[in-house]
C-alpha positions in Angstrom: -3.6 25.6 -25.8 -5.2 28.5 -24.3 -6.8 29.2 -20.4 -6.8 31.7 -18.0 -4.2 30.9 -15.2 -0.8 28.3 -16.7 0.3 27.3 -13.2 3.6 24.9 -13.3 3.9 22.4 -10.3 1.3 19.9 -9.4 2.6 19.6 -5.7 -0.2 20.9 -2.9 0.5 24.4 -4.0 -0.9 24.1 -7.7 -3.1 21.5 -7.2 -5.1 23.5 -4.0 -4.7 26.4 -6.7 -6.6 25.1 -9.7 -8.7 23.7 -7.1 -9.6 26.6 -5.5 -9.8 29.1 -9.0 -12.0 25.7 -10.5 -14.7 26.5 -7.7 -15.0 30.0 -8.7 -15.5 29.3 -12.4 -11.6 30.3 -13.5 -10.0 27.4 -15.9 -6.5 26.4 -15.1 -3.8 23.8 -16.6 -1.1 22.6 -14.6 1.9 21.3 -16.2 4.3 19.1 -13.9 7.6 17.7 -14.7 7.6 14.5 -12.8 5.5 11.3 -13.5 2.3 11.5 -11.7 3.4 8.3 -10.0 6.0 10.3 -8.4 4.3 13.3 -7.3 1.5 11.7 -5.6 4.2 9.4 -3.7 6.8 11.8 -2.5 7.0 11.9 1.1 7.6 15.4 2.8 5.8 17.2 5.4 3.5 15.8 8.1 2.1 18.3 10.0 -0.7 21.0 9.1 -1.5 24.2 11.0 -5.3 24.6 12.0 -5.7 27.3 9.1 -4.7 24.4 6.6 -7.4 21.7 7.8 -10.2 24.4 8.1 -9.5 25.5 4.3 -9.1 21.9 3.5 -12.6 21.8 5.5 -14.0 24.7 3.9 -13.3 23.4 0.3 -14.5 20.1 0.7 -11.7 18.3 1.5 -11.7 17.3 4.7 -12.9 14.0 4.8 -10.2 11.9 4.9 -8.2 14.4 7.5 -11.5 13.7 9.6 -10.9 9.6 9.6 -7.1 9.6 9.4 -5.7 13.0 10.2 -4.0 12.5 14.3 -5.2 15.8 16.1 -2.5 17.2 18.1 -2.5 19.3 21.2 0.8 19.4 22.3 4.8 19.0 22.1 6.6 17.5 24.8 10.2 19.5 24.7 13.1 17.0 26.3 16.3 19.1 27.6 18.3 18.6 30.5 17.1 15.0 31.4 13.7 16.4 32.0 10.2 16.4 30.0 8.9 20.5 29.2 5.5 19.7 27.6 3.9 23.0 25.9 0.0 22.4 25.7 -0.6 24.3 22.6 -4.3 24.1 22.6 -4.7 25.0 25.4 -2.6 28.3 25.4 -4.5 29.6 22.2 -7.9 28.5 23.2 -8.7 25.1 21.3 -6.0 25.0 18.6 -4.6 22.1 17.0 -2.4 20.3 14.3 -3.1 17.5 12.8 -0.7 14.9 11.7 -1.2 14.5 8.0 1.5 13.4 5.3 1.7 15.5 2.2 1.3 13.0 0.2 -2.2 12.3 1.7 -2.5 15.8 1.1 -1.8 15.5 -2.6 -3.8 12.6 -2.6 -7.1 14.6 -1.5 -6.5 17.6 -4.2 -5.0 15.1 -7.3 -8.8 13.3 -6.7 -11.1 16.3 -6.9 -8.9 17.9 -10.1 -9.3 14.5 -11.5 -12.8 14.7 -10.7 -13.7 17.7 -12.1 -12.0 17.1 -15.8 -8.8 19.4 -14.9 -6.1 19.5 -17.4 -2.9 18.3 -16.0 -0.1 17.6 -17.9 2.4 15.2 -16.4 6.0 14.3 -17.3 6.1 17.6 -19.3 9.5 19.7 -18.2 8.5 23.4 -19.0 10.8 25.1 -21.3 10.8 29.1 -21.2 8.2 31.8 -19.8 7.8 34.3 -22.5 5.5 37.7 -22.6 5.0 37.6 -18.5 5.3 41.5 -19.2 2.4 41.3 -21.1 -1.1 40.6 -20.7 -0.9 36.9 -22.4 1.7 34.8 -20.9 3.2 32.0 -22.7 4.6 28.8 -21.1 6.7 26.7 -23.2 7.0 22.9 -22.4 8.1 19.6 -24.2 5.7 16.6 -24.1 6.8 13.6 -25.4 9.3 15.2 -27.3 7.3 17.2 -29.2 7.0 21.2 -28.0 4.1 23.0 -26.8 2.7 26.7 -25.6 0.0 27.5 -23.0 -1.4 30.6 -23.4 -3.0 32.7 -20.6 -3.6 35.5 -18.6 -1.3 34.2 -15.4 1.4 32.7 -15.1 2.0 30.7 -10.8 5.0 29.0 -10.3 4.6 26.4 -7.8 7.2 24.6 -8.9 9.8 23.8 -5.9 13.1 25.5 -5.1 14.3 23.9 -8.5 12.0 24.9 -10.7 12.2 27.1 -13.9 9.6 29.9 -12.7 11.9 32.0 -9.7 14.6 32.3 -12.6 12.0 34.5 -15.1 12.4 37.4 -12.9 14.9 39.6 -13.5 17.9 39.5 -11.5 18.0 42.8 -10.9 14.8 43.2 -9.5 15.4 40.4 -7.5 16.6 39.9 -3.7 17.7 36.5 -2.6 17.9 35.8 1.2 19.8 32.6 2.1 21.1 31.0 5.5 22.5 27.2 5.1 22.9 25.5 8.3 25.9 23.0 9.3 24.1 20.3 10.2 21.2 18.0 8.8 18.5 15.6 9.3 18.9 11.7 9.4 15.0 10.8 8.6 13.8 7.5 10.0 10.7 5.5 9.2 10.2 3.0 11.5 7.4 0.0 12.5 7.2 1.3 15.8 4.4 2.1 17.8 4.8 6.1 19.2 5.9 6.1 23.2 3.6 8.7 23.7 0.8 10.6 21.8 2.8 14.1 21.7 5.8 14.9 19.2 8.5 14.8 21.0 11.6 16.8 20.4 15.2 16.5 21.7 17.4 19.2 22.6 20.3 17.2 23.5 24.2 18.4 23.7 24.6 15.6 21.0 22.5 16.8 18.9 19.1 17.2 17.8 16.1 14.6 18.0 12.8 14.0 17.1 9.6 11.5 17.3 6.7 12.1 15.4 3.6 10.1 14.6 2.3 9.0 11.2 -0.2 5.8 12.4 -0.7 4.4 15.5 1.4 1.7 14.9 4.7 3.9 12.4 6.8 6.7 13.5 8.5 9.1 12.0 11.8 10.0 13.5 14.6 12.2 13.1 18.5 12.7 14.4 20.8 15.5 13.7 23.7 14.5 11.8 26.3 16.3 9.4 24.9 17.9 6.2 26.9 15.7 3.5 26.2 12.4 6.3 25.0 9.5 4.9 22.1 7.0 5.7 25.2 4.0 5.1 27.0 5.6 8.4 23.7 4.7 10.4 23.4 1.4 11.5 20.1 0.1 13.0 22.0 -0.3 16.6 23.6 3.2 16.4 20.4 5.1 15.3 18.4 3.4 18.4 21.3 4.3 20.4 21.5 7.9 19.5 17.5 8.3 19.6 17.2 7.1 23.7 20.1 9.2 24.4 18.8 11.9 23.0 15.2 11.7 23.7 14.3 9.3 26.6 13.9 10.9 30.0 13.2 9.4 33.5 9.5 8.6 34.2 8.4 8.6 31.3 7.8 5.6 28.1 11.4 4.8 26.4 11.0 5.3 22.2 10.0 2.1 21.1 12.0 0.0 18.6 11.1 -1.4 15.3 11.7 -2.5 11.9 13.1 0.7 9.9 11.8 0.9 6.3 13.3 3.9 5.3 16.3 6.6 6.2 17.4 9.5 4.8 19.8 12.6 5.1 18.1 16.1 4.5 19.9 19.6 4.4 18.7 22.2 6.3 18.3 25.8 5.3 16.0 28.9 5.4 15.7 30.8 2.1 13.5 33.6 1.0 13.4 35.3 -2.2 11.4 38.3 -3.2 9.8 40.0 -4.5 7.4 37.0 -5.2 5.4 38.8 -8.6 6.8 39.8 -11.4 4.5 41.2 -14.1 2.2 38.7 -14.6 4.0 35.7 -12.7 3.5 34.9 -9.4 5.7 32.6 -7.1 3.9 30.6 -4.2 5.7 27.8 -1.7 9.1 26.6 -2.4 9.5 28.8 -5.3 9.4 31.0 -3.2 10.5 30.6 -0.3 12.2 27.2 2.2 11.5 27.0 6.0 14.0 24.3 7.9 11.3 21.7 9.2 12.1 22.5 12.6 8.6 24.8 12.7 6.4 22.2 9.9 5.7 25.5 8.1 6.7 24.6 4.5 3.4 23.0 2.9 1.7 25.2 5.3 3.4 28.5 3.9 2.7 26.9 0.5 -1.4 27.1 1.1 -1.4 30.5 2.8 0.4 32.0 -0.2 -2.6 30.3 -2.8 -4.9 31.1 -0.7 -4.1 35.0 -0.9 -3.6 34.5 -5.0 -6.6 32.5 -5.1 -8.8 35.5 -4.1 -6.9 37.9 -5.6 -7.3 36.1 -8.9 -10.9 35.7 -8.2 -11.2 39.3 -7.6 -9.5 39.9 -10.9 -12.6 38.3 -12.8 -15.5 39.1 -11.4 -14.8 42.6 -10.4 -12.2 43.7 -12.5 -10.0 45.1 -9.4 -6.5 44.1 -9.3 -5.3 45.9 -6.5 -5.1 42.3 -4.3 -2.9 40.7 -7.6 -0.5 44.2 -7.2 0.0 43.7 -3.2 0.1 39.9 -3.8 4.1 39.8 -3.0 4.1 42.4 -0.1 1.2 40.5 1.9 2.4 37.2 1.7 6.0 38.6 2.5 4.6 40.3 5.4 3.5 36.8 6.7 6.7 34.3 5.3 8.7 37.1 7.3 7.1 35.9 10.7 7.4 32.6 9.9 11.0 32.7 9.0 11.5 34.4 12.6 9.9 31.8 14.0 11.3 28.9 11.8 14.9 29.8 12.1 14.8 31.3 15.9 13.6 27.6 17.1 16.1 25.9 14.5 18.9 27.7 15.8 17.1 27.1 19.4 17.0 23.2 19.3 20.0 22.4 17.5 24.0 21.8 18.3 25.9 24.2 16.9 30.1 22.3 16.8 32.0 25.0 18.1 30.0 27.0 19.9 31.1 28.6 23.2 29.5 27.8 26.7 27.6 31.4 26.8 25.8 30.4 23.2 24.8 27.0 24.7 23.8 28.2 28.6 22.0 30.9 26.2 20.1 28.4 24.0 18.9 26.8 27.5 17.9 29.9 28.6 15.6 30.4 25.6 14.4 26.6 25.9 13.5 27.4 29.7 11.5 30.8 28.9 9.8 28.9 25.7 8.6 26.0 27.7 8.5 27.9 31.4 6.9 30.9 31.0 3.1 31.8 29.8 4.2 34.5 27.7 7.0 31.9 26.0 4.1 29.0 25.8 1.9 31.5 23.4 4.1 32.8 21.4 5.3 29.8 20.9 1.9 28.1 20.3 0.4 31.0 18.3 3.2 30.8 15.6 3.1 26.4 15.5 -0.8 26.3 15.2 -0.9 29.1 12.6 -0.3 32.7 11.9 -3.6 34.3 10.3 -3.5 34.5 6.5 -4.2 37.9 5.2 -6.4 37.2 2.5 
């Protein structure tokens, strides 16, 4: 099998990939190793940065954001029995985000590739990289038991923290920057209708909390909990419990209850490796790097890094320049960076930390207070949730 860019991982990354190289003429074939099923049903992320919904937009996939998507204009912090509302549109002059499940997201992109006759392979665990050195690539993969070879001119790993494509770069040209954190998060999917229209966040001596919005009438919720916890130490009664101590404040709605229909325990870390090229592989989103969800960055980081490939791929063709492909790694570095600042620096904000002295936590108020109380806090803040710029 032969085509010009083998990318591995149908998750938003590849699929906004091929999507984005299909409308400039470039053929792609995305191999994945899960069922399609699966993919299209996995439930991550739920909020995108205004960048993401105006390339969604600008690519012809905004239609369904537009009748579903929840704009959002601000984040009601809770510390200290008191409600701290930053009004993020308003402090960057009319940004949003826009509450939007991933899977909707993969939903949107697995419908135009199908549309337009793109080769995806599904359930098809890729094998080896071989010749990335070289100007013609070769993926490996097994389908149905029987082995195969793509052939091409690239070579993008989108394939997830687990994949095979991080591992084809030499370890010793390789740096791998890692910080796991001590706590985790206790997911909650609940038939409740949200207590207000803002995300809500916690930032309780207990621990973390959260309320998000996925319909009008479901909320997404989440609870700070130990990393190796499990869902079975959470009954229905102590999980409500936890969530109005943690998040209810006078004057103002108590969550609402409901039926839960789902709860989960997910680790929390921040990991960055780079360089993110490697002759001619390139690594975009989890392959490349993992946010904590504190700051919703990781499907966001995801399409900032395609859409800097995308045009340096583009580029590639129809002008024979590669000098976007060679800086690939550096400019999207330059950017995941920032975001890791910001990602970790509120993560380590809004969390408990066991064991930590009375000067780190009168010190994690005191950042809380400027973030929330100060102009200079409220833009920083709301420049780096909306969006950074993508240097593209």
């Amino acid at each position: 099998m032969r085509t010009q860019v083998g990318i591995i991982g149908a998750g938003p990354a590849g699929l906004m990939l091929s999507h984005m190289l299909h409308l400039e003429g470039i053929s792609s074939v995305i191999i994945e190793r899960s069922a399609q099923e699966h993919v299209q049903s996995r439930l991550r992320a739920g909020v995108l940065e205004q960048g993401t919904v105006e390339m969604m937009r600008s690519l012809g996939l905004g239609e369904r954001i537009g009748q579903l998507g929840l704009e959002q204009h601000s984040i009601d912090f809770r510390f200290g029995g008191e409600s701290h509302p930053i009004n993020f549109h308003e402090a960057t002059g009319g940004r949003s985000a826009w509450v939007y499940p991933q899977h909707e997201v993969v939903k949107d992109l697995m419908t135009a590739r199908s549309a337009a006759g793109a080769r995806m392979l599904f359930e098809t665990p890729v094998t080896a990289l071989e010749g990335i050195d070289g100007p013609t690539p070769v993926v490996r993969f097994e389908k149905d038991g029987v082995a195969g070879e793509l052939h091409c001119d690239f070579v993008v790993g989108c394939d997830g923290f687990r994949g095979i494509s991080r591992h084809a770069i030499p370890a010793q040209k390789a740096q791998v920057h890692d910080r796991i954190y001590p706590f985790g998060w206790l997911g909650i999917l609940a038939e409740a209708r949200p207590a207000i229209k803002d995300i809500t966040w916690g930032c309780h001596e207990d621990g973390f909390a959260m309320m998000s919005i996925r319909t009008p009438s479901i909320t997404r919720l989440y609870l700070q909990c130990e990393p190796d916890d499990s869902p079975d130490n959470w009954s229905d009664d102590r999980i409500w419990a936890a969530l109005h101590k943690r998040l209810d404040v006078p004057g103002l709605p108590t969550i609402n209850e409901g039926r839960i229909t789902q709860k989960g325990v997910t680790a929390m870390r921040s990991f960055l490796f780079e360089p993110m090229q490697h002759g001619r592989l390139f690594l975009a989103g989890d392959a490349a790097h993992i946010v904590p969800p504190t700051g919703a960055k990781g499907l966001n980081s995801a399409m900032a890094d395609v859409k800097v490939l995308a045009r340096a791929i583009e580029r590639h063709y129809k002008r024979g320049a590669d000098e976007l492909l060679e800086r690939y790694s550096a400019t999207c570095l330059k950017r995941m960076w920032l975001v890791q600042r910001f990602s970790a620096g509120l993560c380590t904000m809004v969390h408990s930390f066991a064991g930590d002295s009375s000067f780190v936590r009168r010190l994690q108020r005191a950042d809380l207070e400027y973030m929330t109380g100060t102009h200079a806090g409220r833009l920083q803040f709301s420049e780096n949730f909306t969006g950074l710029p993508v240097d593209a």
